[in-house]
DRENDO-1510 file (C-alpha; in Angstrom, 1 decimal, always signed):
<recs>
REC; n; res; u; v; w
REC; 1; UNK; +131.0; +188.3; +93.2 .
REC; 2; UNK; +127.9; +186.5; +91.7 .
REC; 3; UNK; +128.3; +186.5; +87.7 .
REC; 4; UNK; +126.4; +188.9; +86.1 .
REC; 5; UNK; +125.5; +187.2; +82.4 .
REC; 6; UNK; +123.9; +183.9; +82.1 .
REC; 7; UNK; +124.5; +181.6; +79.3 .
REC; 8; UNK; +121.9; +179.4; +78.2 .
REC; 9; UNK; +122.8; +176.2; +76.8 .
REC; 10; UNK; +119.5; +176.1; +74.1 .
REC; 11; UNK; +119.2; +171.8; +74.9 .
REC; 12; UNK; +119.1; +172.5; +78.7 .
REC; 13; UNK; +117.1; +175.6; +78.8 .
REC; 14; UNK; +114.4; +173.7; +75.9 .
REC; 15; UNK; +114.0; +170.6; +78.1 .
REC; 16; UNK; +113.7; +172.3; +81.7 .
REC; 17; UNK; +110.9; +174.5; +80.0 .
REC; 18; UNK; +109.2; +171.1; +77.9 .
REC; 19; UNK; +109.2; +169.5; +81.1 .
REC; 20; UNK; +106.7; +170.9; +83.0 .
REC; 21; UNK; +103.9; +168.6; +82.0 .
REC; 22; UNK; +101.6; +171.6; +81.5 .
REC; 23; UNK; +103.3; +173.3; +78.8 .
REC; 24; UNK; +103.6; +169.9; +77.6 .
REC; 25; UNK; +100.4; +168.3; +77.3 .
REC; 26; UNK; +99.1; +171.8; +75.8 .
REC; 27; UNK; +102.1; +171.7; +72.8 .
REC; 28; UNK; +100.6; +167.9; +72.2 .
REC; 29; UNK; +97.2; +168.8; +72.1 .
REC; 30; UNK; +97.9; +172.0; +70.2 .
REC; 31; UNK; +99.9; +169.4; +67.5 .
REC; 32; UNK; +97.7; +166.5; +67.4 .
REC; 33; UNK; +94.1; +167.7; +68.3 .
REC; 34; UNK; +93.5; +171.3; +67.2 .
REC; 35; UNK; +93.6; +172.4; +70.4 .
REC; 36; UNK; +91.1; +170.3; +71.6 .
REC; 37; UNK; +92.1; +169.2; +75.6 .
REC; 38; UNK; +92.4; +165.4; +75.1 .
REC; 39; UNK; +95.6; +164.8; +77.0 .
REC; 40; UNK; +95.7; +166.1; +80.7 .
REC; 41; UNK; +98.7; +166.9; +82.5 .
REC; 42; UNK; +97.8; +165.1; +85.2 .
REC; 43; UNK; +98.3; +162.0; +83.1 .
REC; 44; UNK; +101.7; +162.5; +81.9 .
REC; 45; UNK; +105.2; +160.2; +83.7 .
REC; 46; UNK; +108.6; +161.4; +82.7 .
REC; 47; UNK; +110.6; +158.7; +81.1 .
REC; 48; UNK; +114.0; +157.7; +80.6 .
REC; 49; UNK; +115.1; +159.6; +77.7 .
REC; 50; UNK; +118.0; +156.9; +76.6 .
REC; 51; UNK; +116.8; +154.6; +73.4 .
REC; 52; UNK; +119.9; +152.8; +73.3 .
REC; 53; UNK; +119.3; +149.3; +71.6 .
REC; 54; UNK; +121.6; +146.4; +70.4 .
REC; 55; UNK; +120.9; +145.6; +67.2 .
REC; 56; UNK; +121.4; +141.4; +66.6 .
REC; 57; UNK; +122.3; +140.0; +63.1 .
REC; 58; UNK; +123.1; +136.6; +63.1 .
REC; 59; UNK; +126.5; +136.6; +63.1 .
REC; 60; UNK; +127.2; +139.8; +65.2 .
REC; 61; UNK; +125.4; +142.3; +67.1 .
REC; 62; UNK; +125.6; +146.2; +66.7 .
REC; 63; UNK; +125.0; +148.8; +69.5 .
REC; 64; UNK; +122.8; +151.8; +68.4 .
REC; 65; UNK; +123.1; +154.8; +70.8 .
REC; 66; UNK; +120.4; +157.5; +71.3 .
REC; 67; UNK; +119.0; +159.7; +73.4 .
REC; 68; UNK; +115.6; +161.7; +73.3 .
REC; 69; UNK; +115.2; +165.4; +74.4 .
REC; 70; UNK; +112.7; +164.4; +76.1 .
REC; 71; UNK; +109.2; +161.7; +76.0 .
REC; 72; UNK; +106.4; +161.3; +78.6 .
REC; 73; UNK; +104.0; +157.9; +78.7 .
REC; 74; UNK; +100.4; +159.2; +78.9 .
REC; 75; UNK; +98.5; +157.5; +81.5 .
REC; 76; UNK; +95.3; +157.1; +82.7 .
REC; 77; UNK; +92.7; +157.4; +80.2 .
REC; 78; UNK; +92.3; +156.4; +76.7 .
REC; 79; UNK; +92.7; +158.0; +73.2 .
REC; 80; UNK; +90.9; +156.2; +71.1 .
REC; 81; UNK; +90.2; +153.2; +73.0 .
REC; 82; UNK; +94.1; +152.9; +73.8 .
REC; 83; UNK; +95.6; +153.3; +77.5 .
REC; 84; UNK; +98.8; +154.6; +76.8 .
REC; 85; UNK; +101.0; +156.1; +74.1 .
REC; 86; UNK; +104.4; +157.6; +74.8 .
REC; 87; UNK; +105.4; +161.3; +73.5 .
REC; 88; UNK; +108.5; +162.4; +72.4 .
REC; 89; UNK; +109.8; +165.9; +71.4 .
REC; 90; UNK; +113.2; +166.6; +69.8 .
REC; 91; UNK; +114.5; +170.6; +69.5 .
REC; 92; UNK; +116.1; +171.7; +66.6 .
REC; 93; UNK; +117.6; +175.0; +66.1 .
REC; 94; UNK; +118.9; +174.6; +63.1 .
REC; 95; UNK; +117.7; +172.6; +60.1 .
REC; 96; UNK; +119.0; +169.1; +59.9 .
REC; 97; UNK; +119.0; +167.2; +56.3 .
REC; 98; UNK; +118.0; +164.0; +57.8 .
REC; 99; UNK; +115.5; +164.3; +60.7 .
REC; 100; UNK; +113.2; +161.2; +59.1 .
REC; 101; UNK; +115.6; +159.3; +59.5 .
REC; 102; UNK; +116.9; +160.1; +62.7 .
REC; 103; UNK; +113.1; +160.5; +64.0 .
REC; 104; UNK; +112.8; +157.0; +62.8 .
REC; 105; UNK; +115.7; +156.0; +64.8 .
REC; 106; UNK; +114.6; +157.4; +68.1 .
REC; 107; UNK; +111.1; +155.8; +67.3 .
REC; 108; UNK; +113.1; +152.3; +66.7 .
REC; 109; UNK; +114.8; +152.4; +70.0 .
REC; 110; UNK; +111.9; +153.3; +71.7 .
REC; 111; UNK; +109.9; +150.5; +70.1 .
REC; 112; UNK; +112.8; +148.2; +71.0 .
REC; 113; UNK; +113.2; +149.0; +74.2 .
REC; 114; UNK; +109.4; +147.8; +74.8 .
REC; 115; UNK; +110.4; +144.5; +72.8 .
REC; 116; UNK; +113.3; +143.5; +74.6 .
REC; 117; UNK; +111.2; +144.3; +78.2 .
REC; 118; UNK; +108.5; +142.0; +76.7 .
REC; 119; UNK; +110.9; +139.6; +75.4 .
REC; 120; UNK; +112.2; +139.1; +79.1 .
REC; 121; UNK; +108.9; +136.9; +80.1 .
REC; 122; UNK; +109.8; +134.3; +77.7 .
REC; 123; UNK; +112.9; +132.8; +79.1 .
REC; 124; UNK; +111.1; +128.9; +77.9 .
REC; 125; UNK; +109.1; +127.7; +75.5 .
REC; 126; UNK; +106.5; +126.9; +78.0 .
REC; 127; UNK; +103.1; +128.1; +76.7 .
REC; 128; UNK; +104.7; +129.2; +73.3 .
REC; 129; UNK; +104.1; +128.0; +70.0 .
REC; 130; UNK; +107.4; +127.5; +68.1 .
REC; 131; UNK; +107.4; +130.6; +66.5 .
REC; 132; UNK; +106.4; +132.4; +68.8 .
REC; 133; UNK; +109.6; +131.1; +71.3 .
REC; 134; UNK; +111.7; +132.2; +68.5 .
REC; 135; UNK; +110.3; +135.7; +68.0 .
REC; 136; UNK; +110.1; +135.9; +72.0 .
REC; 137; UNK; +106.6; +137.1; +71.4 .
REC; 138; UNK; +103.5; +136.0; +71.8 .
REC; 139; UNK; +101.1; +136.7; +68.4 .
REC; 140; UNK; +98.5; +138.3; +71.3 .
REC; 141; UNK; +101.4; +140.8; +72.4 .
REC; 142; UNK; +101.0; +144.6; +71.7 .
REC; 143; UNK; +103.1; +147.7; +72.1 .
REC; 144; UNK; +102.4; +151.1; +73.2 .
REC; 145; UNK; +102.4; +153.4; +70.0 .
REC; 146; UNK; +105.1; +156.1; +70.1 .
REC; 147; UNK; +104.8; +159.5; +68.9 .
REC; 148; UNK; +107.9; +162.0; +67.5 .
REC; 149; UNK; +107.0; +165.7; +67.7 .
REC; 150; UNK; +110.1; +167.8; +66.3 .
REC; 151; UNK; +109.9; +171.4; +67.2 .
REC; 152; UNK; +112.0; +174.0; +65.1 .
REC; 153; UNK; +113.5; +177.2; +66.2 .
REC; 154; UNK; +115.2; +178.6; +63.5 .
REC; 155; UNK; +114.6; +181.7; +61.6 .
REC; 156; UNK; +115.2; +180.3; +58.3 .
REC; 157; UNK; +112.2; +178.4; +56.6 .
REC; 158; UNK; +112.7; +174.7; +57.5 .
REC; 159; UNK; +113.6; +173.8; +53.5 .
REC; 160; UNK; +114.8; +170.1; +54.9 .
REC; 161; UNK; +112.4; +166.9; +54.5 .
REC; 162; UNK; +110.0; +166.3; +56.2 .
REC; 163; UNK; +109.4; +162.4; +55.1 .
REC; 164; UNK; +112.2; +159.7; +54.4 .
REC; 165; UNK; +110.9; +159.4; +50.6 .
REC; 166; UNK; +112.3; +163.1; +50.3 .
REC; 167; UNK; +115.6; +161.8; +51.3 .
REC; 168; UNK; +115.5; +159.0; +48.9 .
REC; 169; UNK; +117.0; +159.3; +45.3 .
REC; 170; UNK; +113.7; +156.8; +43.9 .
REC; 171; UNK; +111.9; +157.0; +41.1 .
REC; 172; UNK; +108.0; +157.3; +41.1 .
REC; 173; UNK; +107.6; +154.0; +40.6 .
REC; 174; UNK; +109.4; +152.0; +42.9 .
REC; 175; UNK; +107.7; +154.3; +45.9 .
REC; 176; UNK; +104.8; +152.7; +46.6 .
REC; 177; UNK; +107.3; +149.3; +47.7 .
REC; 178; UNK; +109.5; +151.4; +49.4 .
REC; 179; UNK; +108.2; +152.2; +53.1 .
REC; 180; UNK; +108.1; +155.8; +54.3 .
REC; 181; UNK; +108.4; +157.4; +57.4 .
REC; 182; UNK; +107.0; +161.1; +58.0 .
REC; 183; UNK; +107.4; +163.3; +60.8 .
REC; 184; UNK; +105.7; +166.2; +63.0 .
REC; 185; UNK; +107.2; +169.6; +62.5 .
REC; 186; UNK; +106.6; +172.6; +64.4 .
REC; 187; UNK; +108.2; +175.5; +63.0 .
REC; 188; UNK; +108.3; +178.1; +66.0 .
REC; 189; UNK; +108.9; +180.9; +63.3 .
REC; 190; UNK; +105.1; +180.9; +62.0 .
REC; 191; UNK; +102.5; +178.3; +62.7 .
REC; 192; UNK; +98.9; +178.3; +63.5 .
REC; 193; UNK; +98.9; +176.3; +67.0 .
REC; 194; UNK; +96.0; +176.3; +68.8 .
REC; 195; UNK; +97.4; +176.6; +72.1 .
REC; 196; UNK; +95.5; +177.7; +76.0 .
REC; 197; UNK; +98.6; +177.7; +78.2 .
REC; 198; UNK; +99.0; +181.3; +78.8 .
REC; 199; UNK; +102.8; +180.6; +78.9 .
REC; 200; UNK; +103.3; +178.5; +75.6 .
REC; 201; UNK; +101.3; +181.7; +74.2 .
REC; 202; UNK; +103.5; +184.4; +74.8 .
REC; 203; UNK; +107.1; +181.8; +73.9 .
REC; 204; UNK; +105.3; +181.0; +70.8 .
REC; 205; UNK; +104.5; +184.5; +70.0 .
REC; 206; UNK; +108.0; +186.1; +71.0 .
REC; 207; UNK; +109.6; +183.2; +69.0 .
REC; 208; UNK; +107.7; +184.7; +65.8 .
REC; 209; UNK; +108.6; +188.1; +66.5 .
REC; 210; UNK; +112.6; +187.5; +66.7 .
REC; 211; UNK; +112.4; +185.0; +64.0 .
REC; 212; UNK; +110.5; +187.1; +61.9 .
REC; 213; UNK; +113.0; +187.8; +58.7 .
REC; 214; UNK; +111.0; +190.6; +57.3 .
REC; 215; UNK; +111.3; +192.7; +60.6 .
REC; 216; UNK; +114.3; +194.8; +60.6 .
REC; 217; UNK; +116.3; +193.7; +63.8 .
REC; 218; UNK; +116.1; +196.9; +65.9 .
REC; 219; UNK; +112.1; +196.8; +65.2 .
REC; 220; UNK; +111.7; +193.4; +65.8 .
REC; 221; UNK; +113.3; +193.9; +69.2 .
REC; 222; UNK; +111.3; +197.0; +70.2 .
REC; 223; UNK; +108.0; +194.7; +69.4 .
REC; 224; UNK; +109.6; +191.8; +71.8 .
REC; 225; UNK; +110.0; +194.5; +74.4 .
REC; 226; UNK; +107.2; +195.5; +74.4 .
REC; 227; UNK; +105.3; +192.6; +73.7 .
REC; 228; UNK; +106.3; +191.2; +77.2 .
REC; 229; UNK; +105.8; +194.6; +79.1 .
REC; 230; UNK; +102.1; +194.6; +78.0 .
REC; 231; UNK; +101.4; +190.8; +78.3 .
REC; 232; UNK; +103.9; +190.9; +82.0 .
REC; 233; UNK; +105.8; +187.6; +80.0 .
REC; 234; UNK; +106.6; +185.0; +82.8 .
REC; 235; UNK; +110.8; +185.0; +83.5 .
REC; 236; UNK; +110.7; +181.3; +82.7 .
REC; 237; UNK; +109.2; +182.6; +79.2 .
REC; 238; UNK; +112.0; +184.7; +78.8 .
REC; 239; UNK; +114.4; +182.6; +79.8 .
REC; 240; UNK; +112.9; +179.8; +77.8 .
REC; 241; UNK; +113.1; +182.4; +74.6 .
REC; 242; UNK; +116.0; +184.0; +74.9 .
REC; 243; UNK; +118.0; +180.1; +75.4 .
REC; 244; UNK; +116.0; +178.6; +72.6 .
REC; 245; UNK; +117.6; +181.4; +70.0 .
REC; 246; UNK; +121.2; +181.5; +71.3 .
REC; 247; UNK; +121.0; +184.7; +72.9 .
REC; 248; UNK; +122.4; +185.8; +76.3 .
REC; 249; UNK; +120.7; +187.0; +79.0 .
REC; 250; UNK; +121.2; +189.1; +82.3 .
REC; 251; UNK; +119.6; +187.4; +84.7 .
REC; 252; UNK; +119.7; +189.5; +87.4 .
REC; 253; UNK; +117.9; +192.1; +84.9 .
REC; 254; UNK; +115.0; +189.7; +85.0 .
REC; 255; UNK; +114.3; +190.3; +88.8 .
REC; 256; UNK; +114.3; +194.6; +88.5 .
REC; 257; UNK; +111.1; +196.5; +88.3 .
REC; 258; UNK; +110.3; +199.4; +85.5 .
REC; 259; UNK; +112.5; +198.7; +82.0 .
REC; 260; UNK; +113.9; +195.3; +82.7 .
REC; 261; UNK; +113.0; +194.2; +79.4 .
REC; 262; UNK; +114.7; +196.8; +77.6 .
REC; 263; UNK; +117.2; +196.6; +79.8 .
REC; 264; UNK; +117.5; +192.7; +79.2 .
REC; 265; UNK; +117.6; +193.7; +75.0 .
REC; 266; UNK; +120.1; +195.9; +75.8 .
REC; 267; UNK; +122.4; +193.2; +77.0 .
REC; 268; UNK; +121.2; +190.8; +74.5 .
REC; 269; UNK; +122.6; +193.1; +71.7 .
REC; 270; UNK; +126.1; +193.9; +73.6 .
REC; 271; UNK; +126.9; +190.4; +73.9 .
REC; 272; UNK; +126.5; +189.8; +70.4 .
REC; 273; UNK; +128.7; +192.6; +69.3 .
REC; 274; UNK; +131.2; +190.9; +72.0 .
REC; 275; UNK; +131.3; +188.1; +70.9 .
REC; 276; UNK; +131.5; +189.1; +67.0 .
REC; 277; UNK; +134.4; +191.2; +68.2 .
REC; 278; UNK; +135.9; +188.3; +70.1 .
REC; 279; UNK; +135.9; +185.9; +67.0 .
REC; 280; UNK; +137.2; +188.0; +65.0 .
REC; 281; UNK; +140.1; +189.0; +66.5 .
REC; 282; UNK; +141.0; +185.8; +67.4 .
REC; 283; UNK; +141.1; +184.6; +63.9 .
REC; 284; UNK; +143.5; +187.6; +63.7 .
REC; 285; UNK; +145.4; +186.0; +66.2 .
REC; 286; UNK; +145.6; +189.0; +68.1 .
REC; 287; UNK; +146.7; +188.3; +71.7 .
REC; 288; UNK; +144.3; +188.4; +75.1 .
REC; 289; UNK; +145.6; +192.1; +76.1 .
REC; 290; UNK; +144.4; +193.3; +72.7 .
REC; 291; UNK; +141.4; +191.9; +72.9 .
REC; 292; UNK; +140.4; +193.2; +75.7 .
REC; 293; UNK; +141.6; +196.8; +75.2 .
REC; 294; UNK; +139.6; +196.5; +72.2 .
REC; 295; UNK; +136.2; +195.4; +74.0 .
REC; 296; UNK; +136.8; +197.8; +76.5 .
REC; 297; UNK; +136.9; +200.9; +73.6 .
REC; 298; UNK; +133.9; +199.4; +71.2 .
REC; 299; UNK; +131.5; +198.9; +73.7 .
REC; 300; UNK; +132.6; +201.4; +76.6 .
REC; 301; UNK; +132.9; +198.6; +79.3 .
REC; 302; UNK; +135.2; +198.0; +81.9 .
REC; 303; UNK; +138.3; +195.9; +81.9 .
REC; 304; UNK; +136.3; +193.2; +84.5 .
REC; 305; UNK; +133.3; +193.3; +81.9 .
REC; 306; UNK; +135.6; +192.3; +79.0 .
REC; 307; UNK; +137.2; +190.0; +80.4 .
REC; 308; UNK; +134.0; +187.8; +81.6 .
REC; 309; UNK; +133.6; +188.1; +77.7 .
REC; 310; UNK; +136.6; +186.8; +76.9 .
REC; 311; UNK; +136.5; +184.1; +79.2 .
REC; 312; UNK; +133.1; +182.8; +78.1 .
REC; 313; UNK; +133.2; +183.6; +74.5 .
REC; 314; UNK; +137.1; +182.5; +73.9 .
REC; 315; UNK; +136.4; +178.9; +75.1 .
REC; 316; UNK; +133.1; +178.9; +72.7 .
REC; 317; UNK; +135.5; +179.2; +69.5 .
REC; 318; UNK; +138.0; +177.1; +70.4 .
</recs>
């Protein structure tokens, strides 16, 4: 029998959405241009996500692992006279104290990975000046710029920094001698993105909905419901939406005619009594059999139906 519920890991369900270059290029150009449609999707190459670098001292060398969500070389044309920048995007559903600085990291990595390509041609001194042999780079050499966009999908209002100087316990007058590194942040709760994918539209508008505080809950999902019944919201959209805020879905629900939203809200809402229920009885450390008799009697499901709960929430606490 084909499982019923889908869980959505946020990260996977994020970066199969941000993939399509489409949705992509339109998020960049909603960031970065006002709307306006300087980068195509045409011009966009998936690349390696890894920004793994050795860092050498000179006395011992330190490995520094990371790995993007996702980043995209844009091709092609030029933006401002240049013929290629990469973009990266990191997801964050929940607010994290020290993005600069692990923006700046990602940005490092991706920055040396270009050096240590580049470095690769210079294997001899042969057309070198001195210094240039020992920096293994030529004074003429140039990198591609990289660019960090962070989007947020929480429903609390980001209250983290947004620069590394916010991070830093300096006083006013050291900070112009201390460098600073900023970064891009799209909150999906509110913001005034000037986005044309039809797609990116309605996920950026549900997002606000659900993540709307002020909304009482029930309201806020009657409005979501209906929000996609009206607009005919794209499953991927859905999908994308209901992954992005930890919510669970029935996917089969998504493929029904009349009422599948409501009936997809419907699930959303028992699975998060389930799992509620679940946690706390296992912090009771009541066993399996009374868990499930206790599922069973809150939410009026059958014995199959709790224990497919059970099985998927139970390994999520441990």
């Amino acid at each position: 029998m084909t499982k019923k519920t889908q869980y959505l890991k946020p990260d996977t369900i994020l970066k199969n959405y941000w993939n399509d270059n489409e949705h992509f290029a339109d998020l960049f150009n909603a960031v970065l241009f006002d709307g306006k449609q300087v980068i195509k999707a045409t011009e966009l190459t998936d690349l390696n996500t890894e920004s793994s670098s050795v860092l050498e001292h000179k006395n011992y060398a330190e490995s520094i692992v990371a790995s993007r969500d996702s980043i995209k070389a844009r091709k092609k044309s030029t933006i401002y006279g240049i013929e290629l920048v990469l973009l990266g995007r990191e997801d964050q559903d929940h607010i994290h104290y020290a993005m600069p600085m692990r923006n700046m990291g990602y940005d490092y990595g991706t920055y040396k990975k270009q050096y240590d390509s580049n470095a690769k041609k210079y294997k001899t001194s042969e057309g070198l000046s001195e210094d240039e042999y020992l920096s293994k780079m030529k004074k003429s050499d140039r990198f591609y710029p990289v660019i960090t966009l962070t989007v947020y999908y929480g429903e609390k209002p980001w209250d983290g920094p947004t620069s590394l100087h916010e991070m830093l316990d300096i006083p006013k007058e050291l900070e112009p001698f201390v460098n600073d590194y900023k970064i891009l942040l799209v909150e999906a709760r509110r913001n005034n993105l000037m986005l044309h994918n039809l797609e990116n539209i309605d996920l950026f508008n549900l997002f606000e909905i659900a993540l709307d505080k002020n909304i009482p809950r029930k309201e806020a999902k009657k409005k979501a419901i209906q929000y996609c019944e009206e607009h005919k919201t794209d499953k991927s959209v859905i999908m994308t939406f209901a992954g992005a805020i930890n919510m669970q879905l029935d996917y089969n629900t998504l493929n029904k005619g009349d009422g599948t939203m409501y009936s997809l809200f419907e699930e959303l809402a028992k699975d998060s009594k389930a799992e509620g229920i679940i946690e706390i009885c296992l912090d009771c450390g009541l066993s399996d059999d009374t868990i499930l008799e206790k599922l069973q009697q809150k939410l009026n499901i059958s014995l199959q139906q709790a224990q497919e709960y059970l099985n998927t929430f139970a390994k999520q606490s441990i």
